[in-house]
N, C-alpha and C positions, 0 to 999 in steps of 0.2 A: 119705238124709241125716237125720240126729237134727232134730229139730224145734227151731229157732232157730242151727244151725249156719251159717254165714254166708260160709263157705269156698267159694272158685271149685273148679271142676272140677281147673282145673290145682293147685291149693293142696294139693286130699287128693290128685292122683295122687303130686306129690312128697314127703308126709306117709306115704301109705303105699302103695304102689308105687314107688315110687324106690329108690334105692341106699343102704345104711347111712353114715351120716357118723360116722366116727373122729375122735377129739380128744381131748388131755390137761382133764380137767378144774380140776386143779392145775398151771401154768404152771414152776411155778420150787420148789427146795427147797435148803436148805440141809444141808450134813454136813460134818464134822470129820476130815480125813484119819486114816484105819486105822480108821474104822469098818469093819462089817461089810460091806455090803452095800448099797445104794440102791432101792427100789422105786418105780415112777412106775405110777402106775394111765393108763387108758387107758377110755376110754369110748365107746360106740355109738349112733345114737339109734332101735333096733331092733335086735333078736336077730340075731346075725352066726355065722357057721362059714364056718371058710376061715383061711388063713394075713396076718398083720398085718406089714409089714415099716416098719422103719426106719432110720434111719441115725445116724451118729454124727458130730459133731465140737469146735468148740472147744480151748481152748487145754489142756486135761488129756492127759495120754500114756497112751498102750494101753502093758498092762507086755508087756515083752519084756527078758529075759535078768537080770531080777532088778530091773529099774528101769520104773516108770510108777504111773501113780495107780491105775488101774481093769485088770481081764480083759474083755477084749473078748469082748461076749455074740454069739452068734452072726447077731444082726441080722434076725430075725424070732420071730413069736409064733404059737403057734397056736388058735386061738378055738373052739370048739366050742356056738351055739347060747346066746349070752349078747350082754349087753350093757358088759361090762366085762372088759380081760386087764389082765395087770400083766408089764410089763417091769422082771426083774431083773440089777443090774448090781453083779457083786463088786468092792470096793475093796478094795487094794491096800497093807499098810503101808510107809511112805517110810522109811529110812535118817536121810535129811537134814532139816535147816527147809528149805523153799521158798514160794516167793511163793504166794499164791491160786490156785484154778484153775478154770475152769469146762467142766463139761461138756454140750453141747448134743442131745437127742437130735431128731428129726425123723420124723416118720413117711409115711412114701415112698405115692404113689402107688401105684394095684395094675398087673397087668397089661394088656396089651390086651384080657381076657378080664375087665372093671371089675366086680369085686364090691363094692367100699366107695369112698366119695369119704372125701377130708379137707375140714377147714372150715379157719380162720385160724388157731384154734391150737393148730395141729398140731406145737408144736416148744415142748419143755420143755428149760428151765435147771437142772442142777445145779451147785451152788456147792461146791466142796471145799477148806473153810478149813481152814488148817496148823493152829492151835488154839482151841482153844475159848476162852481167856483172849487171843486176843491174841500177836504174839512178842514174846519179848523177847531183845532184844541188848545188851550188855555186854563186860566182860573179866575174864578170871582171872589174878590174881596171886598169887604166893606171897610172904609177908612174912617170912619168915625160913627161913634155909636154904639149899637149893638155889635157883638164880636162874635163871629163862629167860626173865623179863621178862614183862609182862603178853600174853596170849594174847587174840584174839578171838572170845566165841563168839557163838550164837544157841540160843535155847529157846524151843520150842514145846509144848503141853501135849497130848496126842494119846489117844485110848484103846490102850490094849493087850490082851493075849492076858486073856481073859475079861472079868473088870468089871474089870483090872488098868487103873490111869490111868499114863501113861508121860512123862518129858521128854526131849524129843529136843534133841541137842546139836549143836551145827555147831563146827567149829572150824578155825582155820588150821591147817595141817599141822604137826605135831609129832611128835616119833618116841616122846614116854612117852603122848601122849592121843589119838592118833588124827589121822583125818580127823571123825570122828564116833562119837555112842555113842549109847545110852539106859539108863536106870535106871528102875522103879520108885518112884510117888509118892502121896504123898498129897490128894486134890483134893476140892474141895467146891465150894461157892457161894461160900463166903467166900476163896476163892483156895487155894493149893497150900500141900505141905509139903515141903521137900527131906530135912529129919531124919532121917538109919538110911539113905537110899539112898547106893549104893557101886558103883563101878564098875573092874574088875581087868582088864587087859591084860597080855599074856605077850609079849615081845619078845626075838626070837633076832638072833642076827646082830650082835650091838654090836661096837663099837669095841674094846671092853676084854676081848672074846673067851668072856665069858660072859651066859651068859640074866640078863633081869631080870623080877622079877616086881611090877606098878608098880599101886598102889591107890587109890585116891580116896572118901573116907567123906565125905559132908555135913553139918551143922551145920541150925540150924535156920535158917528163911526168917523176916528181920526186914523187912518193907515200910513203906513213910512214901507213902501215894499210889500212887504208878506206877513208883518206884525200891525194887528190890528187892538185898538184901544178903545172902548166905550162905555162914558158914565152911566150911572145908574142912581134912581133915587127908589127910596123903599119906605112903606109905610107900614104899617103894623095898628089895625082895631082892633081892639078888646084885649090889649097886652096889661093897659093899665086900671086902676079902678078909678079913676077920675073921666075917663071914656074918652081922654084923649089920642089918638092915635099917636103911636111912636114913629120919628121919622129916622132914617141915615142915610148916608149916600156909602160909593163905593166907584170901583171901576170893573169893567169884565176886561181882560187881556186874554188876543187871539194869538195864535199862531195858524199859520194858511201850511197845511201837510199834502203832497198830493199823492 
């Protein structure tokens, strides 16, 4: 024993003869639906080889058939002579706005053949917030023209396919706007820009026995606080038989919920 070490017997055999304790060093982390990916590091108190297993739950959905937050990681790790693995978990981009979500991971006891114990905290939260701003919900109206009364939507602020920033739209059902959509945005610190983003849907099957081709152009974002305002123009092919497209404008109004 080193000279002035103080440690019982039993102290250093569990210090160093004992079994590796596993544990999240980082408890809980935050991320933004359609991110890439989540990594939770994992730590040892001793050089470990052998396989890590864990589990999974919380209120987040495993995707299956096109719908859930996350790809369900195969539920173990493999360690090789270290003191630290990292569990990686792909997310999932959403369609819709939806409430929060949280995903719990857990790291499982080993075998009856015990290579590593866990300590307390053994169980990490990820948090996977719909946007980084905040939702917000609102209604779109058209103010002249065509009338279908004001619609209700919801927007969320989410990353997209590369550094692309995206707003995801919910809306009551409607046959020119969907169930849902997204555009392409502009986003900073100082909040978003809807300006130049456009969104086009092609609907067969109408009433009047031919295709429409239906457009939605954005205006710019005028905010006062946490209520946000933005025009809209909208075009409408094959509404008429003279093959002019029909036009109207409108406004989208937000409100910022957090």
């Amino acid at each position: 024993m080193p000279f002035g070490d103080t440690r019982t017997w039993l102290q250093i055999y569990k210090a160093e003869a004992g079994l590796p304790l596993a544990y999240f060093p980082v408890s809980s982390t935050t991320v933004v639906a359609g991110a890439t990916n989540v990594t939770l590091q994992i730590a040892f108190t001793k050089p470990f080889s052998g396989t890590l297993n864990y589990r999974l739950g919380g209120t987040a959905i495993p995707y299956n058939g096109g719908i859930g937050d996350y790809v369900m990681p195969p539920g173990s790790v493999s360690v090789a002579n270290s003191t630290t693995a990292t569990i990686t978990i792909n997310l999932t981009p959403s369609p819709a706005v939806e409430i929060n979500r949280t995903l719990l991971v857990a790291l499982s006891a080993s075998s009856s053949n015990a290579v590593y114990t866990i300590s307390t905290n053994s169980v990490a939260a990820v948090r996977i917030l719909q946007s980084s701003q905040g939702i917000f919900v609102g209604d779109l109206t058209i103010t002249n023209g065509l009338h279908f009364g004001a619609q209700s939507v919801k927007m969320a602020i989410r990353p997209g396919p590369g550094n692309t920033t995206m707003a995801f739209f919910d809306f009551a059902s409607n046959p020119l706007l969907g169930n849902s959509f997204s555009v392409p945005i502009t986003a900073g610190t100082n909040g978003f820009q809807l300006s130049g983003a456009s969104y086009t849907n092609q609907i067969s099957n109408t009433p009047w026995g031919r295709s429409l081709s239906f457009n939605l152009s954005f205006g710019a974002t005028r905010a006062n606080q946490t209520v946000f305002t933005t025009p809209f123009a909208l075009s409408i092919a094959g509404l008429t038989g003279s093959g002019l497209p029909y036009v109207g404008y409108g406004n989208l109004n937000l409100s910022q919920m957090h």
